[in-house]
N, C-alpha and C positions, 0 to 999 in steps of 0.2 A: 193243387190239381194241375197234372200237365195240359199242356195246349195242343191243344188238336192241330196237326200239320197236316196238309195237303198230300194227297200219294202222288200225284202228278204237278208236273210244272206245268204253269199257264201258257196257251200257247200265245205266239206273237200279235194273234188278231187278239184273245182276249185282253192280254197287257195294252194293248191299243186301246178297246175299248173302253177301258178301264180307266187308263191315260185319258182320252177323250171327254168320259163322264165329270173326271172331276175338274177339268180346265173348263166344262161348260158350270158344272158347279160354280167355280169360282168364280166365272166370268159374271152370274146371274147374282150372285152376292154381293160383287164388284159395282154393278148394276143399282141393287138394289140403296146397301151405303150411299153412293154417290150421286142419287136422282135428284134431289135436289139442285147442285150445282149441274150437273147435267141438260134437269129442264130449263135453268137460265140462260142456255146456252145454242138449245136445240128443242125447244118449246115447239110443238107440231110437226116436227120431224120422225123420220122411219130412220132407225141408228143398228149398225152392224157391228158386234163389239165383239172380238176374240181376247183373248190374253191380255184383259183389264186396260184392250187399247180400241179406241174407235176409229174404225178402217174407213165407214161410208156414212155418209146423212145424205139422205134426200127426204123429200116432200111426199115423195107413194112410194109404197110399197111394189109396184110393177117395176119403176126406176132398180130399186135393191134388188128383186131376184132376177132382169138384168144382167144388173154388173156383176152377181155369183155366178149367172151363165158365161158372162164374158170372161171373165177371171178364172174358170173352172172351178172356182169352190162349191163344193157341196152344201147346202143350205145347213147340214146336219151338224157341221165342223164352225160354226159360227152361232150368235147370238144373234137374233134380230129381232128390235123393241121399238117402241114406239112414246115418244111423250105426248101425252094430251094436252091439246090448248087449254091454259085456266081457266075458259069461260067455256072449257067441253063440261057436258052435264050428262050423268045416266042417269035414266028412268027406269027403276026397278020393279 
């Protein structure tokens, strides 16, 4: 069966966006694999990670969006996660 092709090319914002989604995919993957070694490292910390690299740590989260405002990054164009302290506990 042939493959269905596109009548139109995508344009540069969608290739952007598209671009975008899967570097946060990956980033979030990236994230996810490495949390381990991660929380030994940054155990209660607020972490900004782009392109399977950590830009920022701080202790709050006001600190982070911050230094995106100072930096002009877009919140949208980065990762921002957090590790729980091991003796964090939820109540479900």
């Amino acid at each position: 069966m042939a493959e269905k092709r596109r009548e139109t090319a995508a344009s540069p914002d969608e290739e952007t966006e598209e671009a975008e989604e899967l570097i946060q995919e990956a980033d979030y993957r990236w994230f996810a694999e490495n949390y381990e070694k991660l929380a030994e490292e940054y155990e209660g910390k607020f972490l900004v990670i782009r392109k399977k690299e950590v830009l920022k740590v701080s202790d709050t989260l006001g600190e982070i969006l911050e230094w995106l405002r100072k930096n002009k990054i877009p919140p949208s164009k980065v990762l921002v996660e957090t590790i729980a302290p091991r003796s964090f506990a939820c109540i479900l």
